[in-house]
C-alpha positions in Angstrom: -35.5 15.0 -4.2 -35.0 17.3 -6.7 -35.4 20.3 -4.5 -32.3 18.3 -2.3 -30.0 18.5 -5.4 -31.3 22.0 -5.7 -29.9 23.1 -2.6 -27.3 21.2 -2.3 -25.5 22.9 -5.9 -26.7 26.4 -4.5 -25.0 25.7 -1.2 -21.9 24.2 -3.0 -21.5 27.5 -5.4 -21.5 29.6 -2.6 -19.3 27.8 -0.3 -17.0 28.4 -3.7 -18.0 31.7 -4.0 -16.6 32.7 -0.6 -13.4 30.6 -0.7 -12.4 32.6 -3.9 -13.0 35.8 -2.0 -9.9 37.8 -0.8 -9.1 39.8 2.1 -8.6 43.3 2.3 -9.0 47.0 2.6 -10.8 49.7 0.6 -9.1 53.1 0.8 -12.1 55.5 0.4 -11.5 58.9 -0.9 -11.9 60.5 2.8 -8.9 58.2 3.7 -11.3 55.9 5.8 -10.2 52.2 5.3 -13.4 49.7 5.0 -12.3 46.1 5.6 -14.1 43.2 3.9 -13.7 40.8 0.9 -12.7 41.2 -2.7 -14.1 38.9 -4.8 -13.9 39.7 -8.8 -12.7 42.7 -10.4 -14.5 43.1 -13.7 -14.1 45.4 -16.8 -17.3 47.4 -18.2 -16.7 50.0 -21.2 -16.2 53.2 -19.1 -12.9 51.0 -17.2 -13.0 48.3 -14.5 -14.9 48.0 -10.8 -14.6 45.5 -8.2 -17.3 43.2 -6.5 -16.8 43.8 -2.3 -18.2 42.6 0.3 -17.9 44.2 3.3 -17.6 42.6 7.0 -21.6 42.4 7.3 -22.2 40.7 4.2 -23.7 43.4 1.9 -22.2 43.2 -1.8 -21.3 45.9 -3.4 -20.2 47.3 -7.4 -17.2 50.0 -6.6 -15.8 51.4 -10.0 -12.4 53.5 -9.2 -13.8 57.0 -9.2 -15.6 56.3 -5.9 -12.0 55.3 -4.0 -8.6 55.6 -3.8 -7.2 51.9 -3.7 -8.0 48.7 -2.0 -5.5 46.0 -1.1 -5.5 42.2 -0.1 -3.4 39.6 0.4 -2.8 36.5 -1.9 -0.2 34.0 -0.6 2.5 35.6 1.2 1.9 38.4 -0.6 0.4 41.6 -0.5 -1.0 43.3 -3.7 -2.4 46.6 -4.0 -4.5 48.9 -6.1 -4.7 52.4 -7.3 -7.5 54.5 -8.5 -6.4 56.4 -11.8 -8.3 58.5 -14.6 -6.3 58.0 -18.1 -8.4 59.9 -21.4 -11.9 59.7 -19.9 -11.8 56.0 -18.2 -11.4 55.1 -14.9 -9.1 52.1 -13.8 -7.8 49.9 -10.9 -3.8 50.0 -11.2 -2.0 47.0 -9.8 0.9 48.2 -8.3 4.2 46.3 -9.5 7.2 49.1 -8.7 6.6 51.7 -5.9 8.9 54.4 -6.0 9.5 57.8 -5.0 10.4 59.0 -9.1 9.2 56.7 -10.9 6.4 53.9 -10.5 5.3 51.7 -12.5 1.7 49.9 -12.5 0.1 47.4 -14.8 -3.8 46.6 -15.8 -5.2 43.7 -13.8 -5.3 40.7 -16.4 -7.5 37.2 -16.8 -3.7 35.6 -15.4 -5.2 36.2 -11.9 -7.8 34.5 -10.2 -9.6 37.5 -9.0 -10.2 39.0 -12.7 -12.7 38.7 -15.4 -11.5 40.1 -18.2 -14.1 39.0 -21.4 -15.3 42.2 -21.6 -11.9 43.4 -22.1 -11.4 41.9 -25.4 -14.7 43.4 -26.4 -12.1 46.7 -26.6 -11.5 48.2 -30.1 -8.8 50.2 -28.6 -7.5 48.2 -24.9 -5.6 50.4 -22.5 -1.7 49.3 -22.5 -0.8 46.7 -20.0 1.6 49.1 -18.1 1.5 52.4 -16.9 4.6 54.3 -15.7 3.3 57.4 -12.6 5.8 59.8 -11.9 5.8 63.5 -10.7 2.6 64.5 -9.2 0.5 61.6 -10.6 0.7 62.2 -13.8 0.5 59.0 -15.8 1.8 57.2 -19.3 0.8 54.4 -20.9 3.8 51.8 -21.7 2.8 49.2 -24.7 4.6 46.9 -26.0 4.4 48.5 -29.6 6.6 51.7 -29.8 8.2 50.8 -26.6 11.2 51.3 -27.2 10.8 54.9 -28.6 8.7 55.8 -25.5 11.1 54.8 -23.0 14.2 56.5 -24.4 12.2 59.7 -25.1 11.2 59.7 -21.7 14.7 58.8 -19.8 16.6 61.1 -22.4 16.6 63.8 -20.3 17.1 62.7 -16.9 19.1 59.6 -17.3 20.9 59.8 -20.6 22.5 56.2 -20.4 19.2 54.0 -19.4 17.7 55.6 -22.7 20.6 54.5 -24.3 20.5 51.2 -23.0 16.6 50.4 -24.0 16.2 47.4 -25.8 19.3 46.0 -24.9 19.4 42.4 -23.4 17.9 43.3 -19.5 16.6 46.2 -20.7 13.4 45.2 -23.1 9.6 45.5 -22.5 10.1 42.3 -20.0 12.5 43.9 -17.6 9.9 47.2 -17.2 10.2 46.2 -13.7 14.0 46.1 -13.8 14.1 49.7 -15.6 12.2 51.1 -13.1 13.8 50.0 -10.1 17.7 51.1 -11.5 15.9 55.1 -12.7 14.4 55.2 -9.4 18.1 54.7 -7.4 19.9 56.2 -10.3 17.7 59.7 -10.5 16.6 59.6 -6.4 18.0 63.1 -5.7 17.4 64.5 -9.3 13.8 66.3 -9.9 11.8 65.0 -13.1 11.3 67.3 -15.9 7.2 67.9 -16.2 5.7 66.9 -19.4 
């Protein structure tokens, strides 16, 4: 009987298991898309990696310097992820802005299903939350400390009034989003200075 119970919880777990699964697409770095399910992204001390499964059933640990992205669909939505190397750690980037100047990405967080992020906390010094990519990948981290001074140092240059503007009502470390989206249509034929 006991055996019965046994089975029956192991059977139950993984019937869970594969409901929580997503899926999706893994962007290797030969541009070769592998379908299959994304079940967990996780954090380890050298950054995060993601638990896949791909259409045959083999499970598989991918940390971000082995691909360039993956994306799957929650909802009516689609979500994607970027590979990116930030002062010797590798990390999956959700992407929350596209744009042609000016990007804008944030760290997956324990607010999603699909992420464990205990080890995170483990962290004596956590990577921001957001991460603005503009020119030729080039990345910055955006935290909510010192914000304000980041921001207007970086849109000083190229869009004189936004900087002005930062930490403003619509314009605080809420509206990153909102920022993003008016430099990218207010700078769209001006270049970016490199840093």
């Amino acid at each position: 009987m006991r055996y019965c119970y046994s089975l029956l919880l192991v059977l139950s777990l993984s019937i869970t298991v594969s409901a929580e699964a997503y899926r999706g697409f893994l962007l290797t770095k030969d541009d070769y898309h592998l379908t299959g399910y994304f079940n967990l992204i996780e954090y380890s001390p050298t950054g995060n990696y993601i638990t896949f499964t791909n259409d045959f059933g083999d499970v598989y640990a991918i940390s971000p310097q082995l691909v360039k992205g993956f994306g799957f669909s929650e909802g009516d939505q689609t979500v994607r992820f970027i590979s990116r190397y930030h002062e010797g750690q590798w990390f999956f980037l959700r992407e929350v802005v596209p744009g042609r100047v000016l990007s804008l990405f944030s760290m997956p967080n324990g607010n999603d299903r699909y992420v464990d992020d205990t080890m995170l906390r483990l962290f004596t010094n956590p990577p921001a939350p957001f991460w603005f990519e503009y020119g030729k990948g080039n990345l910055m981290p955006i935290n909510r400390v010192g914000y304000k001074k980041t921001l207007r140092t970086f849109f000083t240059e190229t869009n004189p009034g936004l900087a002005k503007r930062i930490g403003k009502k619509g314009y605080r470390y809420r509206d990153l989003h909102n920022i993003v989206a008016e430099y990218n249509v207010t700078t769209a034929g001006r270049k970016r200075r490199r840093l």
